[in-house]
C-alpha positions, 0 to 999 in steps of 0.5 A: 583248183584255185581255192585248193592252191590258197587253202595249200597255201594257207596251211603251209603258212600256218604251219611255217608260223607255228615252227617259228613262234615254237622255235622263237617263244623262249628267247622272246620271252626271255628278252621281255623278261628282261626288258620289263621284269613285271607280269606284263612282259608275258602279255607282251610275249603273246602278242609277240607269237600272235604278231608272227603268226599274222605277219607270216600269214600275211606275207606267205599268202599273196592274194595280190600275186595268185589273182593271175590265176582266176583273172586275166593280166590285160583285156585280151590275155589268158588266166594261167593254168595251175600246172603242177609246175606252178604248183611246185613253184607256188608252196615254195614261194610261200615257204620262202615269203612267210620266212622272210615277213617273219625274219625282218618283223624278228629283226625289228623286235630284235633290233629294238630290244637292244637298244632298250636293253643297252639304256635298261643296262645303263640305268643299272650301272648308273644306279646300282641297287641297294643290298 
């Protein structure tokens, strides 16, 4: 019952990830474009949907937290079952963890990105190109 609740868990991470990499692949691209205006900036960009993927995974899946339910919490206490209750309450905690690891990761690139691009808009209008 566990390894299914982990495998369950895994897959709703998963496909959580894969909508918001879908949903986020343009304007990341565009922002590095942007920002960098070489080649290098769809590199950037994979590493970017790779980084949402392990983040999200990374914060859906808590290994550390579902442990309650093949170990006991103190020497004489019990293994809680997995209800169906547990079950519910369990992908819905993964939906909402693996949302939030990948919005504050997104808010740090975007965060970032605004401030390289407010000194990059700087540069050019201090040195407008030559026509």
């Amino acid at each position: 019952m566990f390894i299914g609740l982990l495998v369950v868990n895994f897959l709703i991470a998963l496909t959580v990830c894969f909508i918001v990499a879908r949903v986020f692949r343009n304007p990341i691209n565009n922002i590095l474009h942007r920002l960098i205006q070489e080649e290098i900036f769809a590199t950037w960009g994979k590493y970017m949907v790779f980084a949402v993927y392990v983040v999200g995974i990374s914060g859906g899946v808590r290994i550390w937290d579902l442990e309650k339910y093949i170990t006991p919490r103190n020497q004489g206490g019990v293994i809680l079952d997995l209800t169906t209750d547990r079950w519910v309450l369990e992908v819905y905690r993964t939906v909402i963890e693996t949302l939030q690891s990948i919005a504050w990761m997104l808010l740090l690139f975007f965060m970032f990105a605004l401030i390289a691009y407010v000194i990059v808009r700087g540069m050019e209008m201090r040195h407008p190109a030559a026509k």
